[in-house]
C-alpha atoms as one frame of an Amber mdcrd trajectory, in Angstrom:
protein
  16.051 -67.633   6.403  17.843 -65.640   9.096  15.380 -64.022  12.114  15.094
 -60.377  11.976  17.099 -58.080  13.814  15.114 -56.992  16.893  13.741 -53.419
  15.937  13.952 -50.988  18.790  10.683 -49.075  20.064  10.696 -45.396  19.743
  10.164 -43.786  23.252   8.923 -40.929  23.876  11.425 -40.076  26.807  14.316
 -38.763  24.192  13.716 -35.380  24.478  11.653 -33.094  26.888  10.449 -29.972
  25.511   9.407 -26.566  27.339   8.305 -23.387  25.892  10.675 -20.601  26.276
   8.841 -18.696  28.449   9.118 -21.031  30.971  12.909 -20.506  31.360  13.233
 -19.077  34.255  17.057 -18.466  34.187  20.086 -19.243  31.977  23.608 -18.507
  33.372  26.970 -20.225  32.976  25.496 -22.967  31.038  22.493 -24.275  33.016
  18.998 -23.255  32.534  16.108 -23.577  35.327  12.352 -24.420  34.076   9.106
 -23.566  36.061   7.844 -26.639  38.016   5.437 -28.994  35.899   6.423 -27.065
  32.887   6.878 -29.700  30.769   5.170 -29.740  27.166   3.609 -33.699  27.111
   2.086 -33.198  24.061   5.183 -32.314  21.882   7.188 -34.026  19.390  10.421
 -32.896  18.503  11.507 -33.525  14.271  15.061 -32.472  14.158  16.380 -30.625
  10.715  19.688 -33.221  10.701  17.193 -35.385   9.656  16.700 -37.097   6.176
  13.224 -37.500   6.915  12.440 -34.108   8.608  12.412 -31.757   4.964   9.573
 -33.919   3.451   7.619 -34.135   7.035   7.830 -29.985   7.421   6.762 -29.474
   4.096   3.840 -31.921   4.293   2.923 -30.410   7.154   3.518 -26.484   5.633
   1.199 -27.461   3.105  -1.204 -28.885   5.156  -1.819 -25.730   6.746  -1.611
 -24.107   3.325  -4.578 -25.446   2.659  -6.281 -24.855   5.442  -5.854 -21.081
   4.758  -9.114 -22.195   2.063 -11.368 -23.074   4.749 -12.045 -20.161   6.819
 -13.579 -16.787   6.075 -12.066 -14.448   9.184  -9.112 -13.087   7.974  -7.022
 -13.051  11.058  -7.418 -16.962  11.262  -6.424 -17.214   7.856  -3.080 -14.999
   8.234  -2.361 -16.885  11.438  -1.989 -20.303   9.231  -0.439 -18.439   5.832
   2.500 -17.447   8.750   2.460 -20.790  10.431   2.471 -22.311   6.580   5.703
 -20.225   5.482   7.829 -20.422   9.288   6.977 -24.680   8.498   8.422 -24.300
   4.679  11.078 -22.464   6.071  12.301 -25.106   8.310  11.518 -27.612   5.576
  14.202 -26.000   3.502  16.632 -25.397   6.148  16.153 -28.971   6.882  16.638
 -29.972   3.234  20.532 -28.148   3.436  21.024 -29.556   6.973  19.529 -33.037
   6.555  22.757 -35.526   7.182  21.673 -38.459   9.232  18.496 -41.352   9.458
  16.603 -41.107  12.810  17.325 -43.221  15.686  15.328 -44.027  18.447
């Protein structure tokens, strides 16, 4: 029996992510970010995909269901929008979905 291919590691140094507030300034191409404005916590699922529709739509129904366990009304529209913009990019994903993820 042949060994195994060595498998690579996902890192988590692919992409660095930064809400857009914290673009300062965008001009001719290059965009400047605040200082420690990094988002650490982040983890970017890109729509190209194959895997991505499936994940989103867990994920929008996740929340869904969430929408069942609180009372306050506010709380519960915050998730029902969070639910549908999550669908949403599950089915954009679904018509955009063309390649398996790398690392």
């Amino acid at each position: 029996m042949e060994p195994l291919a060595e498998v690579p590691t996902p890192h988590d140094d692919k992409y660095v992510v930064f809400k857009r507030d914290d673009v300062i300034k965008i001009s001719e191409g290059y965009a400047t970010f605040s200082t420690g404005s990094e988002i650490d916590d982040a983890v970017v699922i890109r729509r190209q995909d194959f895997f991505a529709a499936p994940a989103l739509a867990t994920y929008a129904g996740i929340v869904g269901m969430a929408t069942h366990l609180t009372d306050d009304p506010k709380r519960r529209a915050q998730f029902v929008a969070i639910a549908d913009y999550f669908q949403r990019q599950s089915e954009i994903a679904g018509d955009e979905a063309w390649k398996f993820p790398d690392v």
